[in-house]
N, CA, C and O atoms as CSV, one atom per row, in Angstrom:
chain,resi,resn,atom,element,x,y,z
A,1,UNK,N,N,32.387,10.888,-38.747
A,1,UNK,CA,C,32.107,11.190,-40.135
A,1,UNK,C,C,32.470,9.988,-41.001
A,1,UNK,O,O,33.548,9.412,-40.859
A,2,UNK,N,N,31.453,9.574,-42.002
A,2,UNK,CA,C,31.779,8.327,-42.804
A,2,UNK,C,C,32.811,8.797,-43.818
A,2,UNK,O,O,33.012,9.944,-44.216
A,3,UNK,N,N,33.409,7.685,-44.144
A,3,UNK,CA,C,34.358,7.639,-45.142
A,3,UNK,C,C,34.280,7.514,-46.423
A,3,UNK,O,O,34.489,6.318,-46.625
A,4,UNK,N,N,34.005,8.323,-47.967
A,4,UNK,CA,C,33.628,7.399,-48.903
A,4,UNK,C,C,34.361,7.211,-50.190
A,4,UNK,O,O,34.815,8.232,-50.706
A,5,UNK,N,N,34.445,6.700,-50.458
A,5,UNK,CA,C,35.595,6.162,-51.920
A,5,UNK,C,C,34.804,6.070,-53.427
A,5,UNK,O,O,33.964,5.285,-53.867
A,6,UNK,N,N,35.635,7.521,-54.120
A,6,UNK,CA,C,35.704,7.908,-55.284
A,6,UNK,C,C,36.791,7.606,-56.267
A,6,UNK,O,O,37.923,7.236,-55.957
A,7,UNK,N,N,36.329,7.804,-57.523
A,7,UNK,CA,C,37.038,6.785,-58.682
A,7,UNK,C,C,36.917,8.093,-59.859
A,7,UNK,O,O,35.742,8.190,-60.212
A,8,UNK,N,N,37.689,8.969,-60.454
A,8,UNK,CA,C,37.625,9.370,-61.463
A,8,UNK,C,C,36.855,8.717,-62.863
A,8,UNK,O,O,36.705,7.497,-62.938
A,9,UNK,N,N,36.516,9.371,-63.651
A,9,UNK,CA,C,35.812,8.940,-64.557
A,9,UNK,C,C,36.955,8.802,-65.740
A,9,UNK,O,O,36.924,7.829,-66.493
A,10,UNK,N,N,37.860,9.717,-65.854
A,10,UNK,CA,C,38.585,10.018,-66.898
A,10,UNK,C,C,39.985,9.370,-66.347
A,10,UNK,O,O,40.205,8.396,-67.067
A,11,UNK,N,N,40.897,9.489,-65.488
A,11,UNK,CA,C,42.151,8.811,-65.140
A,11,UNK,C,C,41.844,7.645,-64.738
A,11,UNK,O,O,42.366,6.690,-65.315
A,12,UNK,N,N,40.798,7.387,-63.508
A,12,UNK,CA,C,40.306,6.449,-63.437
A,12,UNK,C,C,40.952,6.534,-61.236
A,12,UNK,O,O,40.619,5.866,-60.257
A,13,UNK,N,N,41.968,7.748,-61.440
A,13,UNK,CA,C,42.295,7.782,-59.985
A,13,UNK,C,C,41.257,7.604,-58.986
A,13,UNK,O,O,40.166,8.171,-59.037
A,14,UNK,N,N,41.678,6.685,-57.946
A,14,UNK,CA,C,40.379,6.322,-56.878
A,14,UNK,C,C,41.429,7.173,-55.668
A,14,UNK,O,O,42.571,7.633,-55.682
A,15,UNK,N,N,40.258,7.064,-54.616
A,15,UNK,CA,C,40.808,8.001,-53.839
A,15,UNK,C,C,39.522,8.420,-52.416
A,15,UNK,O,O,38.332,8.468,-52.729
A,16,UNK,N,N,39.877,8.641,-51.186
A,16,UNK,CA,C,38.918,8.669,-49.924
A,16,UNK,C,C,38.950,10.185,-49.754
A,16,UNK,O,O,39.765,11.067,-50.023
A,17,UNK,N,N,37.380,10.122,-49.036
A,17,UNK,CA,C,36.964,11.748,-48.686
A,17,UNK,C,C,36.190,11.419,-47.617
A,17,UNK,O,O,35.175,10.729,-47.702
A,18,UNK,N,N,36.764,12.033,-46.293
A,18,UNK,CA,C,35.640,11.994,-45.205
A,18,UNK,C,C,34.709,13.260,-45.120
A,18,UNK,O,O,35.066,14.423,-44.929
A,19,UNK,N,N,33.531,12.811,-45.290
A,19,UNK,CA,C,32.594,13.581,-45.766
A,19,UNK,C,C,31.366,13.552,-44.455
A,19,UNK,O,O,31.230,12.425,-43.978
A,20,UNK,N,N,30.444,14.674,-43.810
A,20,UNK,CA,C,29.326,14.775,-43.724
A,20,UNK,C,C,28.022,14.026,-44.624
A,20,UNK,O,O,27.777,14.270,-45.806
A,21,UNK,N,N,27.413,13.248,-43.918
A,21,UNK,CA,C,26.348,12.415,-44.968
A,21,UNK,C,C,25.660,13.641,-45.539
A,21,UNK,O,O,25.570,13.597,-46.766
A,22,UNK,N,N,25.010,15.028,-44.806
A,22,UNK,CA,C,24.868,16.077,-45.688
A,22,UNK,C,C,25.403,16.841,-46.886
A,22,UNK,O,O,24.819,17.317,-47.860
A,23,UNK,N,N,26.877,16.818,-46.479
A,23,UNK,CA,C,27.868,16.884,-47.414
A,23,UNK,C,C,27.029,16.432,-48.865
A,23,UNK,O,O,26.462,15.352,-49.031
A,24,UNK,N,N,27.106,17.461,-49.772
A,24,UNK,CA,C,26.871,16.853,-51.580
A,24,UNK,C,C,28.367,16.389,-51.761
A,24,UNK,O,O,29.419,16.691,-51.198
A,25,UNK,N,N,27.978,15.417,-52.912
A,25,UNK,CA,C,29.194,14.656,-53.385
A,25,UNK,C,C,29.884,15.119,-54.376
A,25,UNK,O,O,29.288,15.692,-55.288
A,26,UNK,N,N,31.469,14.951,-54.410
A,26,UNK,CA,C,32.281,15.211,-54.857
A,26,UNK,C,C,32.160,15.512,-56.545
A,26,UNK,O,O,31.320,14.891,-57.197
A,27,UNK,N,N,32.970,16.408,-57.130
A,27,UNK,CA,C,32.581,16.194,-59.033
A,27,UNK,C,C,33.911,16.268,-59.647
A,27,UNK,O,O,34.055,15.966,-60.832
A,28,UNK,N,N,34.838,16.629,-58.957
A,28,UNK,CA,C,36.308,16.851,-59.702
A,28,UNK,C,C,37.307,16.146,-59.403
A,28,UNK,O,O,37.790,16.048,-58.275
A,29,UNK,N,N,37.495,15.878,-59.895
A,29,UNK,CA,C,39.322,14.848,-59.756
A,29,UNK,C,C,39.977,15.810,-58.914
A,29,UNK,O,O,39.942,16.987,-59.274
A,30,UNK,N,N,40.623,15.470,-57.750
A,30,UNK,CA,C,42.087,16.026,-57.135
A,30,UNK,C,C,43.389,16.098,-57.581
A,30,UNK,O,O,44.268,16.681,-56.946
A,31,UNK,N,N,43.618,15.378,-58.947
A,31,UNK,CA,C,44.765,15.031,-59.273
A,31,UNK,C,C,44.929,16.474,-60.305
A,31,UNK,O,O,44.044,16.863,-61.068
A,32,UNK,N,N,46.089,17.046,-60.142
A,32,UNK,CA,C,46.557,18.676,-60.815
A,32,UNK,C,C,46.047,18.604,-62.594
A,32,UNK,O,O,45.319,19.423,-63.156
A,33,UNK,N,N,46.499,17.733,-63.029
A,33,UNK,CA,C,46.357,17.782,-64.376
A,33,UNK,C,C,44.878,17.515,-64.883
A,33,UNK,O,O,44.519,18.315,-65.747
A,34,UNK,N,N,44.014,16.622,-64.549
A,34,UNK,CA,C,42.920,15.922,-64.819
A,34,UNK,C,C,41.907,16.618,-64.539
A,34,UNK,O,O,41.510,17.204,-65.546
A,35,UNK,N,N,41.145,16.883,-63.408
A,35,UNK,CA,C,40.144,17.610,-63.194
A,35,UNK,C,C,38.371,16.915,-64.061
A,35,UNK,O,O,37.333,17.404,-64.506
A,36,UNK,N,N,38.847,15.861,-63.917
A,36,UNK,CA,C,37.730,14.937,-65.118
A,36,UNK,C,C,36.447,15.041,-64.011
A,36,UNK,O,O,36.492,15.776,-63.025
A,37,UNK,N,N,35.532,14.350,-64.284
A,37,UNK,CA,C,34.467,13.973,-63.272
A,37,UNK,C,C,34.768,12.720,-62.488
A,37,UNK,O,O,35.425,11.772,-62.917
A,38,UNK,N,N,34.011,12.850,-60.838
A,38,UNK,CA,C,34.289,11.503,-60.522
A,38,UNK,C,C,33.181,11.113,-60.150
A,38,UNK,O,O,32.197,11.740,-60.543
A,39,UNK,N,N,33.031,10.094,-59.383
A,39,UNK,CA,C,32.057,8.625,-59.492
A,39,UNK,C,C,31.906,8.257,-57.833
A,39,UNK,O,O,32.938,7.706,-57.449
A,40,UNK,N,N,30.858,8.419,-56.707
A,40,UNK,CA,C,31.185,8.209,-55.674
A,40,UNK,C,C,30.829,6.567,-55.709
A,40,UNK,O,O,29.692,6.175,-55.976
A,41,UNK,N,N,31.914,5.675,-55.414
A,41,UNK,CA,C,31.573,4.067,-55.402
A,41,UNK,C,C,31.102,3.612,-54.339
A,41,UNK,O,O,31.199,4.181,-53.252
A,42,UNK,N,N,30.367,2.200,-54.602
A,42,UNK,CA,C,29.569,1.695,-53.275
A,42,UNK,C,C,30.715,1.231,-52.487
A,42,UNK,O,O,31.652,0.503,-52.813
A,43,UNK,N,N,30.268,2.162,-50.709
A,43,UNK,CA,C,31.425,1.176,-50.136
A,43,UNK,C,C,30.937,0.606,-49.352
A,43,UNK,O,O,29.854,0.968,-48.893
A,44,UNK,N,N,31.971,-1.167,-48.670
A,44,UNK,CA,C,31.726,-1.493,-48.116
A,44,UNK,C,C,30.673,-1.368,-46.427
A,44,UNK,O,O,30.088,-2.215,-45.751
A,45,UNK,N,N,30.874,0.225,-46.288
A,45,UNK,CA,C,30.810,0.005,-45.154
A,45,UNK,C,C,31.617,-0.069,-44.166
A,45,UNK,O,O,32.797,-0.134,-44.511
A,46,UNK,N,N,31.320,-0.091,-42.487
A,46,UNK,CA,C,32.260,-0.300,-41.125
A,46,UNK,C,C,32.015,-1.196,-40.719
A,46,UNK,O,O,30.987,-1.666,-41.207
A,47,UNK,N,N,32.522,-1.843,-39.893
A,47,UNK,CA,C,32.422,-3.167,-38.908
A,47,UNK,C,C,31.980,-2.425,-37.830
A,47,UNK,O,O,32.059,-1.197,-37.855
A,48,UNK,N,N,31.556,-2.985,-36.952
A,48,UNK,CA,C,31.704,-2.903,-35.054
A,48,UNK,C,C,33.086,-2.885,-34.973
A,48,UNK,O,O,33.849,-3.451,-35.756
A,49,UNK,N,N,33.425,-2.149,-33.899
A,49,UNK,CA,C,34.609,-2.820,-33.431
A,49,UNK,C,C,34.212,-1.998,-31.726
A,49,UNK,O,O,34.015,-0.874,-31.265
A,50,UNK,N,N,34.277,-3.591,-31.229
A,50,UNK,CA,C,34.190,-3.473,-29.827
A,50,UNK,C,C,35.300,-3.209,-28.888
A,50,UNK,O,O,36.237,-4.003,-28.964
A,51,UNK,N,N,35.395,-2.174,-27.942
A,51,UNK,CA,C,36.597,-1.858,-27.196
A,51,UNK,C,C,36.099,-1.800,-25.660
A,51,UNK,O,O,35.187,-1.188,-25.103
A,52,UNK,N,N,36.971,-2.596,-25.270
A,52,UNK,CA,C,37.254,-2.458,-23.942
A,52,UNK,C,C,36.430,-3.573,-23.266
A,52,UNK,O,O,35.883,-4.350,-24.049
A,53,UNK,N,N,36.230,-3.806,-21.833
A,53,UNK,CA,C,35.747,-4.852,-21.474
A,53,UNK,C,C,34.129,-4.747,-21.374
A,53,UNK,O,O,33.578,-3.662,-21.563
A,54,UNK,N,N,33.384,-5.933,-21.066
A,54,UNK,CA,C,31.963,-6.407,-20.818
A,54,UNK,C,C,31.560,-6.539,-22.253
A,54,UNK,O,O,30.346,-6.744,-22.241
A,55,UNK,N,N,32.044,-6.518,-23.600
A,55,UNK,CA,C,31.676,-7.341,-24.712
A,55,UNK,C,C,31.994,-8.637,-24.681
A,55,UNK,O,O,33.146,-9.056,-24.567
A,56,UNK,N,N,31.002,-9.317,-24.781
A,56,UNK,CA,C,31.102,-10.922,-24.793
A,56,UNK,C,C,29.646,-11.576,-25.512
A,56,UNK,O,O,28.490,-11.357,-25.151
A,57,UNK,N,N,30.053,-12.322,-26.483
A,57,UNK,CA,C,29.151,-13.075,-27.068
A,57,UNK,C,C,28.128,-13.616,-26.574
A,57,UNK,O,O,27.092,-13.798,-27.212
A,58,UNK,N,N,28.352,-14.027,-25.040
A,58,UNK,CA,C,27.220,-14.536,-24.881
A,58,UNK,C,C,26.265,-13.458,-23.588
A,58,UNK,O,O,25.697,-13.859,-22.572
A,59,UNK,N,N,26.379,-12.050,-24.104
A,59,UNK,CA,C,25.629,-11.108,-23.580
A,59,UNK,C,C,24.548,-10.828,-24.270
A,59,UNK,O,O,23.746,-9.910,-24.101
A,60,UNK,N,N,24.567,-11.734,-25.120
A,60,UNK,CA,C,23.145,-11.347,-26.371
A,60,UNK,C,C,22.295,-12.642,-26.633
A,60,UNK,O,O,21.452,-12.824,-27.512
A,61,UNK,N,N,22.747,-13.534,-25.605
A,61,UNK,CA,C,22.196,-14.823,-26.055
A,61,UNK,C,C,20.849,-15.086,-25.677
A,61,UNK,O,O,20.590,-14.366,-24.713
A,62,UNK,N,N,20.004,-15.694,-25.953
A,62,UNK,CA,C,18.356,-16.009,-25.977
A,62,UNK,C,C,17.725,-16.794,-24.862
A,62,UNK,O,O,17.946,-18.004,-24.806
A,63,UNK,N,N,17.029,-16.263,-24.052
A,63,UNK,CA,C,16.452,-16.923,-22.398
A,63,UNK,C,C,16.930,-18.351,-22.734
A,63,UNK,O,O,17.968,-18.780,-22.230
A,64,UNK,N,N,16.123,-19.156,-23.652
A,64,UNK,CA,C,16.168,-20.707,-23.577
A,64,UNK,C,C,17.922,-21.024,-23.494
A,64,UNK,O,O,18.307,-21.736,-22.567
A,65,UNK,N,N,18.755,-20.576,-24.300
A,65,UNK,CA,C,19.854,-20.705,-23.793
A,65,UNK,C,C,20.398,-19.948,-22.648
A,65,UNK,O,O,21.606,-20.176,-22.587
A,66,UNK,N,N,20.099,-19.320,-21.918
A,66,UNK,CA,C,20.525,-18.883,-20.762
A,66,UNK,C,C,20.030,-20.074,-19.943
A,66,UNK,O,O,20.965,-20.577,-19.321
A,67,UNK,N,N,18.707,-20.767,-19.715
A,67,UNK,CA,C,18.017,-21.833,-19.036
A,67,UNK,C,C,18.902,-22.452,-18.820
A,67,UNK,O,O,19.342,-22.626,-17.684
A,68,UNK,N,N,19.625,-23.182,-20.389
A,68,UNK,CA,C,20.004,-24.136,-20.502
A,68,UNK,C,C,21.372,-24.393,-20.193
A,68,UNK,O,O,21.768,-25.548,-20.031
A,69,UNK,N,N,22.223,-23.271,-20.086
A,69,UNK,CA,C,23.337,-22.672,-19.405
A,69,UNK,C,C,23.469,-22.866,-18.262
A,69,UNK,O,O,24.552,-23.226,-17.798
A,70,UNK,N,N,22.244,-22.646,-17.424
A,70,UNK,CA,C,22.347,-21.958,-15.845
A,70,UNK,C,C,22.373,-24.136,-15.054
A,70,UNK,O,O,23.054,-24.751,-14.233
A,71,UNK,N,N,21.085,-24.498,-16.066
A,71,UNK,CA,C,21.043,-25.971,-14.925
A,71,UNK,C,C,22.112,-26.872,-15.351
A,71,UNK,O,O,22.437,-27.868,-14.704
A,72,UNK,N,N,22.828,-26.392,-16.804
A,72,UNK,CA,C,24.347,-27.198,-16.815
A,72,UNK,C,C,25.035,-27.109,-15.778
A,72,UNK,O,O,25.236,-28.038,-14.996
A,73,UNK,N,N,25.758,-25.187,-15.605
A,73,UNK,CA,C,26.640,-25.177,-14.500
A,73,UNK,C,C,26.145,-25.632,-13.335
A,73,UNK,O,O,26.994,-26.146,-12.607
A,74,UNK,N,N,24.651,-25.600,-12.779
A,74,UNK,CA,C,24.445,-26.258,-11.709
A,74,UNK,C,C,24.305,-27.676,-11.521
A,74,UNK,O,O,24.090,-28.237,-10.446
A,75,UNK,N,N,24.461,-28.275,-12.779
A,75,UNK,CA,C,24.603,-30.102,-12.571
A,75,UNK,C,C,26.214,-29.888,-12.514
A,75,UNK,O,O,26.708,-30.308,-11.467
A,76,UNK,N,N,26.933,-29.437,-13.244
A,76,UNK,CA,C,28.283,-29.368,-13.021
A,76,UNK,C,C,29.051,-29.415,-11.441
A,76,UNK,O,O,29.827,-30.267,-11.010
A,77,UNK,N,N,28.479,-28.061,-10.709
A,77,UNK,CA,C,28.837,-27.605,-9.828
A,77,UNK,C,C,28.795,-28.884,-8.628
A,77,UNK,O,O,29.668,-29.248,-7.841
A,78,UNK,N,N,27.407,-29.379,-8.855
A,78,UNK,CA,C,27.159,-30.311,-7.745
A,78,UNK,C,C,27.998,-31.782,-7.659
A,78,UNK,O,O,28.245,-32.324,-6.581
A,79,UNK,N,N,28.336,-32.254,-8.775
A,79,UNK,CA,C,29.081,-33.029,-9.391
A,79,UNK,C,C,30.427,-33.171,-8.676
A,79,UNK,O,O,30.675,-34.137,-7.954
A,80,UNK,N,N,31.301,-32.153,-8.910
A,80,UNK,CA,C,32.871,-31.756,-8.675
A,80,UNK,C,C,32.587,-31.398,-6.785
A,80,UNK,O,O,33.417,-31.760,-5.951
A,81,UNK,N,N,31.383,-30.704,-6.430
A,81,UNK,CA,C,30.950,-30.961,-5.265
A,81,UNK,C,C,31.269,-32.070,-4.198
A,81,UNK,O,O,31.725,-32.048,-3.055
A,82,UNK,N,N,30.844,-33.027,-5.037
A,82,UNK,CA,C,30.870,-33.987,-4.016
A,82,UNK,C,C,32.125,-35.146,-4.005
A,82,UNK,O,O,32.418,-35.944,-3.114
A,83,UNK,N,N,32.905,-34.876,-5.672
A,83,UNK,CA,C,34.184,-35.303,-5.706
A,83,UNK,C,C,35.292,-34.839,-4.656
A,83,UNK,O,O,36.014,-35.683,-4.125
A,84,UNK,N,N,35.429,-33.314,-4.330
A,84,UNK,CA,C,36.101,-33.133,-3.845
A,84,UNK,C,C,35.928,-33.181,-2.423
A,84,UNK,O,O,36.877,-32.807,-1.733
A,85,UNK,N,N,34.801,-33.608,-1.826
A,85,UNK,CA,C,35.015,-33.852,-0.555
A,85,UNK,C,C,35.680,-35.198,-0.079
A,85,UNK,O,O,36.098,-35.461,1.049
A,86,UNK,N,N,35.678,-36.047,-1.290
A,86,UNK,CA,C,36.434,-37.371,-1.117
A,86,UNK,C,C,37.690,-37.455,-1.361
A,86,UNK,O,O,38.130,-38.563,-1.052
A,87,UNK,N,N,38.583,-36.629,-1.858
A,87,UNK,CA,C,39.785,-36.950,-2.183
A,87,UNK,C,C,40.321,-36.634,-0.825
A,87,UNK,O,O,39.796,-35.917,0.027
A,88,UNK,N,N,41.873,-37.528,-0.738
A,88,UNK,CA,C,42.498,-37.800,-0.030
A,88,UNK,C,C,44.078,-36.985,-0.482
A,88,UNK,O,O,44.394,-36.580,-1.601
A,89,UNK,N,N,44.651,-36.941,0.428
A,89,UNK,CA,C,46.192,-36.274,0.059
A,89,UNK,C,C,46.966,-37.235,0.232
A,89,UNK,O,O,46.608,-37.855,1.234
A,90,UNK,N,N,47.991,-37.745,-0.315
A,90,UNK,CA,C,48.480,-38.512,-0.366
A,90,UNK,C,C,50.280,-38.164,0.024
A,90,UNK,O,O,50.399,-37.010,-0.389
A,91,UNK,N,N,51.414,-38.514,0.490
A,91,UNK,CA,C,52.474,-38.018,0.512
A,91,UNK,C,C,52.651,-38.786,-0.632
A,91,UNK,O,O,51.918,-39.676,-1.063
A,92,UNK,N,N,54.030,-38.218,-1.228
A,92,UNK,CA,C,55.252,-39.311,-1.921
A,92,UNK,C,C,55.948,-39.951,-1.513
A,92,UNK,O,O,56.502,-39.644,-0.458
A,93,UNK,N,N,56.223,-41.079,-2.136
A,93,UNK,CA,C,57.164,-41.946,-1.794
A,93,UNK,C,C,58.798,-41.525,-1.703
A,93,UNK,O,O,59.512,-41.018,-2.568
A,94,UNK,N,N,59.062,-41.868,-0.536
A,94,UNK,CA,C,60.921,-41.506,-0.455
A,94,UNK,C,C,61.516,-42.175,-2.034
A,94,UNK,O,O,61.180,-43.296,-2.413
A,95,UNK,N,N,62.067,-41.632,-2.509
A,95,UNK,CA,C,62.733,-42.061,-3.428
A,95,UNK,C,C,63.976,-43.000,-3.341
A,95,UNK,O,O,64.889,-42.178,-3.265
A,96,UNK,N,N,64.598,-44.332,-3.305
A,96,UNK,CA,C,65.459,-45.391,-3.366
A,96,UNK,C,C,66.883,-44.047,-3.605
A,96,UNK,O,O,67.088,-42.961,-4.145
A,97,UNK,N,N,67.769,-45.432,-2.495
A,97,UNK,CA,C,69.031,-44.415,-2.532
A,97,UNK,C,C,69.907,-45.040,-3.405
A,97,UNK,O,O,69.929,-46.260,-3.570
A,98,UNK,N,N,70.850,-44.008,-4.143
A,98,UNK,CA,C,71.517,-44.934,-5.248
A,98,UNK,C,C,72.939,-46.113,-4.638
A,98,UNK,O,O,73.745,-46.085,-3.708
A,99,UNK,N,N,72.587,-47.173,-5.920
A,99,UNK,CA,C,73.335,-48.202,-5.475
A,99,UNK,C,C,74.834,-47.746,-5.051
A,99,UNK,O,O,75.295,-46.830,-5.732
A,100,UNK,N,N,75.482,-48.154,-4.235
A,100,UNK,CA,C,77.129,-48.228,-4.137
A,100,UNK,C,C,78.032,-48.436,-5.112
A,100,UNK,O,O,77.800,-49.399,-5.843
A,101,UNK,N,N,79.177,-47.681,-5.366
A,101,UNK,CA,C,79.917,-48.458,-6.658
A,101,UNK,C,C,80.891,-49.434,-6.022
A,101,UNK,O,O,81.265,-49.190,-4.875
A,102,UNK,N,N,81.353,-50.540,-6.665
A,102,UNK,CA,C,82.695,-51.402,-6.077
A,102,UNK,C,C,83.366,-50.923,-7.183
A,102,UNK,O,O,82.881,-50.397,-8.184
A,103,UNK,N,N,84.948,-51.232,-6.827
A,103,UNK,CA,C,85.858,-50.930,-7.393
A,103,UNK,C,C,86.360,-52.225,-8.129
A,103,UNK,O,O,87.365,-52.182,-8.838
């Protein structure tokens, strides 16, 4: 149910009503003494709000960038490919033993 935000005419008290969009709109102040008319104001509106996993930005993205995505990671891939069949392991060097003290 949307949320919508009213403003007295006469106090001027604002104030939320979750309402049915069928729902007719509000005419009386809530506040004990007043009872004036109120005013339903434009509201903003909701956001999205995405929960939980498999939302990701680039689940909406456009073929040509998917193309252009796919033969990056595969120039990438081939790249680091063939680096790592060349590296070598190397040990460390023993580390020097410390000097002697004289007295």
């Amino acid at each position: 149910m949307p949320t919508y935000d009213y403003q007295c005419q006469t106090c001027g008290h604002e104030f939320e009503a979750r309402q049915s969009m069928k729902d007719p709109h509000l005419t009386d102040c809530p506040v004990a003494d007043c009872a004036g008319p109120v005013k339903r104001k434009i509201g903003l509106g909701s956001g999205f709000i995405f929960k939980g996993s498999g939302f990701y930005i680039t689940d909406y993205r456009s073929d040509s960038y998917k193309a252009a995505a796919k033969q990056d990671s595969a120039s990438a891939s081939s790249s680091t490919s063939s680096t790592s069949s060349t590296s070598s392991t190397a040990t460390p060097a023993p580390s020097p033993a410390p000097a002697a003290k004289t007295p």
